[in-house]
N, C-alpha and C positions, 0 to 999 in steps of 0.2 A: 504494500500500500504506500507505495513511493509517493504517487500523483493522486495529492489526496488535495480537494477541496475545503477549508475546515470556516467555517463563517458562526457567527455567535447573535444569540438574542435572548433580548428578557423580557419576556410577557409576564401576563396579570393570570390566576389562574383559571378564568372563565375560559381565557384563550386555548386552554390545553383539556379544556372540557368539548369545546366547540370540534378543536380540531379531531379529538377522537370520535365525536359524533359524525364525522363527514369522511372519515375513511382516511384520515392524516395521520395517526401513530398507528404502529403495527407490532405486532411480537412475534421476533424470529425462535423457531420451534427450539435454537439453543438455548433461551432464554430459562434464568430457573422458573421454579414456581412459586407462589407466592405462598409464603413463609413466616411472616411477619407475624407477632405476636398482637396481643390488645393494649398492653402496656408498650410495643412499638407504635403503636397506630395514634392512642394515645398522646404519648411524648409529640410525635409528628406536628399535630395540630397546638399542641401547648407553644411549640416552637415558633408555627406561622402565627398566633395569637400575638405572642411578645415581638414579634418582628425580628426573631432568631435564623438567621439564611440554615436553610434545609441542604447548600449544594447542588450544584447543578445535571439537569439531565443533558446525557450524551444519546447523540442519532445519528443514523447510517442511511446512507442507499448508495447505490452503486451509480457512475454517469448516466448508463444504460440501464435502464430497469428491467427492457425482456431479453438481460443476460440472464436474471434470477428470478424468472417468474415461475421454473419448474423447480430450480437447484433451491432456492429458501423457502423452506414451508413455512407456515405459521400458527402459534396457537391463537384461538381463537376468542378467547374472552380475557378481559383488566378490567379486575374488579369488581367480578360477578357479572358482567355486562357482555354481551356479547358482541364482537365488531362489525360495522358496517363493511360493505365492499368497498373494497382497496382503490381512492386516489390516486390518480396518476403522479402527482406529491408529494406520495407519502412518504417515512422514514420510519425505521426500528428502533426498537430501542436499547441501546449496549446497556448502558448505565444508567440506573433511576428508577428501574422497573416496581420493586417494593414502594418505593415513595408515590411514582406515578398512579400506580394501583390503587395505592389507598385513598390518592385524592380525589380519583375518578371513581372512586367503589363510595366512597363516601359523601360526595360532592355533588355529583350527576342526581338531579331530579326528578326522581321518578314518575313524578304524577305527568313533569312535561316531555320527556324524551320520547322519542317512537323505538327506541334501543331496545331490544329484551333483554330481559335478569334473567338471573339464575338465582328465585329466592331463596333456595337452603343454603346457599353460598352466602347473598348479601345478609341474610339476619344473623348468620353465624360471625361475618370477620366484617362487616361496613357496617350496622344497626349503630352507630355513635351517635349519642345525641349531644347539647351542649345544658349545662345546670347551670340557670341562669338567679339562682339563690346561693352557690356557694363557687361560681363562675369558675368551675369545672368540667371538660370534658370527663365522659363516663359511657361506659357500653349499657347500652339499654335490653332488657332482656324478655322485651314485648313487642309481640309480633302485628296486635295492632295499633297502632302509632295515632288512632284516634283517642284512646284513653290511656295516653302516657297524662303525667301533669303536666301543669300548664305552663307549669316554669323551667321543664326539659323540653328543649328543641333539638330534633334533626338537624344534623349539619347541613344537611344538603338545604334547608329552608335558610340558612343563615349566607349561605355563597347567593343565595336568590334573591336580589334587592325588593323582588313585589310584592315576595312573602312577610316583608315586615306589617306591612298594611293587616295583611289577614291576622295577623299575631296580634295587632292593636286592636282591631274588633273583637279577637275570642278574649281578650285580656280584661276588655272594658265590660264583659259578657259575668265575668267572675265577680264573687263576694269576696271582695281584697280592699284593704283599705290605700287611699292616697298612695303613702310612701311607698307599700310594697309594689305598688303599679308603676310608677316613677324610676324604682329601680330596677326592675325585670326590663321596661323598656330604653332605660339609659345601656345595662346590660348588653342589651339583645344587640344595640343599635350601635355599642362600639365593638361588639367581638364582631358582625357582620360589617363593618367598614375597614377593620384589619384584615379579615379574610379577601375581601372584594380589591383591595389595595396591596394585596403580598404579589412579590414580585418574585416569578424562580428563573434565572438563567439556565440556556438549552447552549448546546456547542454541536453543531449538524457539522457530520462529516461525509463529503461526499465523493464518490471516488472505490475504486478497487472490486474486491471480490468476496466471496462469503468466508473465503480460508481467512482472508486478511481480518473480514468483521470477527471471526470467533477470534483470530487471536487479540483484537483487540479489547474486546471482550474479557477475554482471559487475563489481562493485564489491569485492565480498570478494574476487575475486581480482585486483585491480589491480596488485598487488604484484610478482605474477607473472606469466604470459603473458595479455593481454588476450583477453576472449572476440572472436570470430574475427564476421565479419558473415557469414558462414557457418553456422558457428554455433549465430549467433542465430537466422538464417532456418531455417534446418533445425530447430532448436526449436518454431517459429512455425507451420510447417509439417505437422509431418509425422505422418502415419497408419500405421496398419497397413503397407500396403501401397508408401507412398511416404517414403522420409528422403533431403534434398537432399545431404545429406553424405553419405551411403554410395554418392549416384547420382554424384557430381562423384569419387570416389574410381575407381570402374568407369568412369568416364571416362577419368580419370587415368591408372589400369592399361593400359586400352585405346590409348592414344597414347602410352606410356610401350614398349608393343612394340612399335613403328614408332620407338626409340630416336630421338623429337623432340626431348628436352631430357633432360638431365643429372640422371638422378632423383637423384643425392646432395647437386647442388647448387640443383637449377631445380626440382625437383618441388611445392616450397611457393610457388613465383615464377608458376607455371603453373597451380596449384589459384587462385590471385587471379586469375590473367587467365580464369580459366573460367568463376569467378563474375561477372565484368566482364561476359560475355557474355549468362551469366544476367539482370544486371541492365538492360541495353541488349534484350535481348529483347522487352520490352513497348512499342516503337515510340519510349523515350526513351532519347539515351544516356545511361552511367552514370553521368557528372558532373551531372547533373540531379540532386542531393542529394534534393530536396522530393518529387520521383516515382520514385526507384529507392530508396530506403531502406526496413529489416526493415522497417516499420510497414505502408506501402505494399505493398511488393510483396505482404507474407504474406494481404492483401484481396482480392488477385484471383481472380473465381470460374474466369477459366482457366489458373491458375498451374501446375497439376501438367503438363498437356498441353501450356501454350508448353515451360516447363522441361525434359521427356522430349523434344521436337522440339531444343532449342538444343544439351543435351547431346549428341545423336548426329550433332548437324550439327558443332559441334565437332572429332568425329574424321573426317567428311568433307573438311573443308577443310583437315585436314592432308595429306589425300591427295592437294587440289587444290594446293595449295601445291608440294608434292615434283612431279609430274607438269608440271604448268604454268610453273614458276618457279623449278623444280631449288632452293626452300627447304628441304633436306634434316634441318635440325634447325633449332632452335629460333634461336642465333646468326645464322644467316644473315635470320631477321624485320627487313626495316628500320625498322619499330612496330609495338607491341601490337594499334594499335587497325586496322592493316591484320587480324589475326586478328578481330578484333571485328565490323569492319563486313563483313566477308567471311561469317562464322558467320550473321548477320543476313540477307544475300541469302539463302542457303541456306534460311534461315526464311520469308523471304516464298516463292521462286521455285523451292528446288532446287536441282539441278543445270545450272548455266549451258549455253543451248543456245549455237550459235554466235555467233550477232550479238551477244549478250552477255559471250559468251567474250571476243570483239576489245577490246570496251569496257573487261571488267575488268581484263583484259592494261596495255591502257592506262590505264586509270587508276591501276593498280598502281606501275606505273611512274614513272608522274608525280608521285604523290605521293611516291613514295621521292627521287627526284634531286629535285623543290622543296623537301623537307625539311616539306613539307605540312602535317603537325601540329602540327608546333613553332611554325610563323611564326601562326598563328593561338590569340587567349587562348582561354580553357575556353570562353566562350559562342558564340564563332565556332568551335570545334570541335560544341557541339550542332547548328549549321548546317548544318555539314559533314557530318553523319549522317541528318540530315533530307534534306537534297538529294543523300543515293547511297539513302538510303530510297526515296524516290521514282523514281529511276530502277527499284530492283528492283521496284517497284507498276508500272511503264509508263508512270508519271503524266510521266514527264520521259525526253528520252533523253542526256542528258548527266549524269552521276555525279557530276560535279566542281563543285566550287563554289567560284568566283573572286569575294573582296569588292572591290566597285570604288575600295577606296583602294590595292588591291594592282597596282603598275604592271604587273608580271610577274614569272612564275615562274621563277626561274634555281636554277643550282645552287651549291654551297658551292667555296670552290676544290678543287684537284684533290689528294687526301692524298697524302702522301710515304710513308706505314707503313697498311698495313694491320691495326690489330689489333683490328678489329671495337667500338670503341671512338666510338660515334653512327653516325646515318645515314647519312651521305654516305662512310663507308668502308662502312659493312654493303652500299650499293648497288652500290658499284665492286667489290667481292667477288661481291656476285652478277651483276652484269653479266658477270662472267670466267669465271664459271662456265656464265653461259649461251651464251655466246659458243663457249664449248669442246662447245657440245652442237648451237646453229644458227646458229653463226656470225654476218652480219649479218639474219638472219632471225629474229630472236628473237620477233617479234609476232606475228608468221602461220606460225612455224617449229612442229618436229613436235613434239610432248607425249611425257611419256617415259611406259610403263605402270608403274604403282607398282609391281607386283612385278620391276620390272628395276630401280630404283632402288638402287642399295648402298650409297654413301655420298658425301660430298665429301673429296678428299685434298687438302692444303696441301703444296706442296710449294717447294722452294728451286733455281734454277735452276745457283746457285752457291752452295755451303756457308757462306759465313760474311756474304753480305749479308742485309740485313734489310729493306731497300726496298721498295717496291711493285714496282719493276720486276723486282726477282728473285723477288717471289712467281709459281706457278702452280698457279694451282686446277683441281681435273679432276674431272667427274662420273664416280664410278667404276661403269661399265658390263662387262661382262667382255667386255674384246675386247684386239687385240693389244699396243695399248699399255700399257695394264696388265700385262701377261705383261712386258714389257719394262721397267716402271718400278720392278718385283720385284725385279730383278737388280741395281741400282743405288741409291746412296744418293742423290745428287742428279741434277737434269737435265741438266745439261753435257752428255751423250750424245747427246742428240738434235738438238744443234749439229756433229755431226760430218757431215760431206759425205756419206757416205752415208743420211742422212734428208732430202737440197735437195728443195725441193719439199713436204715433206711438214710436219704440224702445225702451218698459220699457223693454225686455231683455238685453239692456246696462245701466241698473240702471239710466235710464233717465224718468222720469214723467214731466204732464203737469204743477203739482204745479212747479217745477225747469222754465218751461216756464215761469209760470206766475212772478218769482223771477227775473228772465232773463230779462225779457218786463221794469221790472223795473230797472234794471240794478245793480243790487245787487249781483253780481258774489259770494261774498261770503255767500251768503244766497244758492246758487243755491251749493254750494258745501258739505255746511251744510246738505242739502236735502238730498243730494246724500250720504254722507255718513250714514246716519241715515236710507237711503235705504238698502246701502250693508249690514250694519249692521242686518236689520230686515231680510232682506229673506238668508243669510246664517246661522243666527239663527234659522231659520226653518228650514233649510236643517239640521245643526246639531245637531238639536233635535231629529228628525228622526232619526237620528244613535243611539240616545242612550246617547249622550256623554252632558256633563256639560260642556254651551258654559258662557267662560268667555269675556266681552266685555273692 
């Protein structure tokens, strides 16, 4: 954006009501959304009240405007309001959009616009009226605005100079004495001559292309949340028909009801690992900066079709995860990029048939207890994607990829605390879990059906240890142990002589009973660890791997 036009002005705010009524501001589909809080929206108007500068809005159009009349899409409503058709004048808007919004969301008069709302929008984020008794803005939280008081006004009635007239008539309508009328309308009549008299500076820049507006974009808000590589691509992207952010969002939803991860705290941690997918999609993984980046990918002539295949394979291998590997939520992943290169098979192959099933079984596994990803830098991780690549093409039947400085794969030592805190506990976690569902048969053991999956329960064998050895993890299945784990706060129970025999897939034996009978809790915990210990040392021998205790 070399040859850039850049010109400046400062209107009144009627003018920037006017102009979005007649098809004069627009919002480019990079644009975020609107975000703003009540106490934002708030402060805002407290500011143009005292005559506080708000900061100026920035605007875009290109010389030519049917170079971007298919490349920039637009969203369609600021404000709650929906936009009129687009002005041969018009401009976008980079910078200002939260402020814009709220002045036209709250500002534009409804009774006279021919504009449509979106009223569950406007009563929820624009309903601001003005308290003309203790000369405070305040969110109003009535819907109809005929029987607020008389002393709360709509702001949109205070930017309306005609509206004052109607306000003196219902005024002089009331049983109020003198003074209090005197000042409701001295009130009224200088917070609506502040508003009608505030000035905001615009800085129209004209010139360039839409790579040039988002990054410009991306800079004027540095300040604030960085534009998202997301984003940008969905910017770069997207048509009529297809926006990459609205598609990873229905994705999101979608794996979001199979309660994989923590939408209040993982859902933004999850929308990155999806695009990670996205970006590994095209046969490179994502740390390939030079071939997964905006620039790149938005080039590909078959971007929208890998992208709609990655996206729904996404929520497939969350299904192969819970099923195959009792992964029930997000926590029990022992890495990302196990989701990653998993989503990717799916993209070449599908759904795994058998003799692939074994493979991925195992190689799942192996990389989790080698710690796999980690012991290898970012360029020997692109290796490592290339060489299970090729296994899902046929090209190769081994998925794993051993560099030959690497003497062998072992595991990390044996953790004392489970708190899902790195690999090598996330995997002793899920090894326990799967151990309680096929015991020493986890590789060639039965698959559970997703819709019988409910969840994992953490539970304490004894109330106040904290150990690995008093933890016990259970796939919760509805059957009779569950009925029984209902009734009790912790497992101690199921050490009582009446259960000998029974639940050594929760690393509980009859020796632990007989520790138990004697009342030796710390003998019974000792057992138990010397348990986990022995049979997940058989499991990971079976892989191949050098288990350190």
């Amino acid at each position: 954006m070399n040859d850039l036009q850049i010109n400046t002005r400062v209107r009144r705010l009627f003018h920037y009501l006017e102009d979005f009524e007649h098809g004069l501001i627009r919002v480019p589909i990079f644009q975020r959304s609107y975000k703003w809080r009540i106490d934002q929206r708030i402060k805002l108007f407290d500011s143009i009240k005292n005559g506080y500068p708000i900061g100026s809005i920035l605007f875009w159009r290109p010389y030519n405007i049917n170079d971007i009349e298919e490349s920039v899409l637009e969203d369609k409503i600021i404000g709650s309001y929906l936009m009129n058709e687009k002005d041969q004048s018009f401009f976008y808007i980079l910078d200002g959009f939260q402020r814009l919004s709220t002045i036209i969301g709250c500002l534009m008069n409804p009774e006279k616009t021919n504009l449509e709302r979106d009223d569950e929008e406007w009563y929820r984020n624009f309903n601001i009226v003005y308290n003309l008794e203790n000369n405070q803005f305040e969110s109003n939280t009535k819907r109809n605005l005929e029987t607020i008081d008389i002393n709360k006004i709509p702001v949109y009635k205070l930017a309306d100079s005609k509206e004052f007239f109607n306000f003196q008539r219902k005024l002089f309508e009331q049983n109020l004495d003198n003074l209090t009328i005197e000042r409701y309308l001295k009130n009224y009549e200088l917070t609506a001559r502040k508003i009608s008299d505030y000035l905001i500076p615009s800085i129209d820049l004209i010139g360039g292309d839409i790579s040039g507006a988002i990054e410009i974009f991306d800079r004027v808000n540095s300040q604030g949340a960085k534009m998202s590589e997301v984003e940008k691509l969905s910017a770069q992207t997207a048509t009529n028909d297809f926006r990459l952010g609205i598609l990873i969002n229905d994705a999101l939803d979608k794996i979001e009801f199979f309660n994989f991860y923590d939408k209040k705290k993982k859902r933004e941690a999850f929308r990155e690992l999806i695009y990670r997918c996205v970006q590994s999609s095209f046969g490179v993984l994502y740390l390939d900066n030079a071939k997964t980046n905006v620039i790149t990918l938005s080039e590909k002539n078959n971007f929208e079709e890998i992208v709609s295949k990655t996206l729904a394979n996404t929520e497939r291998v969350v299904q192969f995860l819970k099923e195959h590997f009792y992964v029930i939520d997000l926590k029990y992943l022992p890495a990302n990029l196990h989701y990653i290169f998993l989503v990717e098979f799916f993209n070449i192959n599908g759904y795994p048939q058998q003799k692939d099933l074994i493979e991925l079984k195992r190689w799942f596994w192996k990389t989790a207890y080698s710690n796999y990803f980690t012991i290898y830098n970012p360029a020997k991780r692109k290796t490592t994607f290339e060489k299970f690549r090729q296994f899902a093409l046929n090209n190769d039947n081994n998925p794993l990829y051993i560099d030959k400085e690497l003497s062998a794969l072992k595991t990390e030592k044996f953790p004392r605390i489970i708190d899902f805190g790195g690999v090598r506990k996330i995997s002793l976690a899920l090894f326990m879990v799967n151990y309680s569902v096929n015991k020493n048969k986890i590789l060639d053991g039965i698959s559970i059906s997703f819709n019988n999956v409910k969840r994992v329960a953490e539970y304490k064998l004894f109330k106040s240890q904290k150990v690995t050895e008093n933890v016990v993890f259970i796939g919760e299945i509805d059957n009779e142990l569950n009925s029984l784990i209902n009734k009790n706060k912790d497992l101690s129970f199921l050490l009582k002589s009446e259960y000998r025999g029974k639940y050594e897939e929760l690393f509980i034996t009859d020796e632990m009973r007989d520790a138990y009978d004697d009342l030796d809790d710390e003998k019974v915990l000792q057992l138990r660890l010397e348990k986990i210990i022995e049979e997940e040392e058989k499991f990971v021998k079976t892989l191949g791997i050098e288990y350190i205790k």
